[in-house]
N, C-alpha and C positions, 0 to 999 in steps of 0.2 A: 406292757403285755399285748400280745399280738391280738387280733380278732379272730376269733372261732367261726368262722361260716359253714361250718357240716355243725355245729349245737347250736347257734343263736337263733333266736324266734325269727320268724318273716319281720315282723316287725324290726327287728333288729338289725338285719340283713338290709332293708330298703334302707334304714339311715344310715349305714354305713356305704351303702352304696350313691346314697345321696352327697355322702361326704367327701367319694370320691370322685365324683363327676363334678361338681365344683372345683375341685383342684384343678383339673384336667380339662374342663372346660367342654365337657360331655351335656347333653341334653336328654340321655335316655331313651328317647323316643323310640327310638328302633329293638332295646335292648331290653326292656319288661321281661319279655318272654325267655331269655337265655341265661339271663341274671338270676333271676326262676330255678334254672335248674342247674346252675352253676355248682351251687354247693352237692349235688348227686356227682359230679364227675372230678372233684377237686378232690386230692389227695388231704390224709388228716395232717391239718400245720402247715398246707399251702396258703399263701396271701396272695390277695389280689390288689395291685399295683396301681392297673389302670384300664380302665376296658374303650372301645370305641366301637360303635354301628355301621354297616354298611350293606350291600346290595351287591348278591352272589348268583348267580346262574338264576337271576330276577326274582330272588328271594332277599329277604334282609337275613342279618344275622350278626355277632357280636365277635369282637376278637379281644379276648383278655390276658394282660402280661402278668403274669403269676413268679411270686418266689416261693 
């Protein structure tokens, strides 16, 4: 069964995203804040793959691969 990210509690949402930055070999650090509001802009029944942080017009900010 897929993961719900627009229903699952915060809580739920961090550990699934914990689960996936260990795959990926992600540290988060950068990415708190977009991860956050990730599930507001995700379509219902999109999954999130894999995300990575980086440093945009000297802002950070998150790039996430979605199905």
């Amino acid at each position: 069964m897929a993961f719900d990210f627009k229903k699952a509690s915060k809580e739920a949402r961090d550990q699934e995203y914990k689960k996936i930055a260990r795959l990926i070999g992600e540290d988060q650090f950068f990415t708190k804040k977009e991860l956050n509001h990730l599930p507001e802009v995700l379509s219902e029944g999109e999954q999130v793959l894999a995300f990575s942080s980086g440093f945009m017009d000297g802002s950070t900010g998150a790039f996430c691969v979605q199905l």
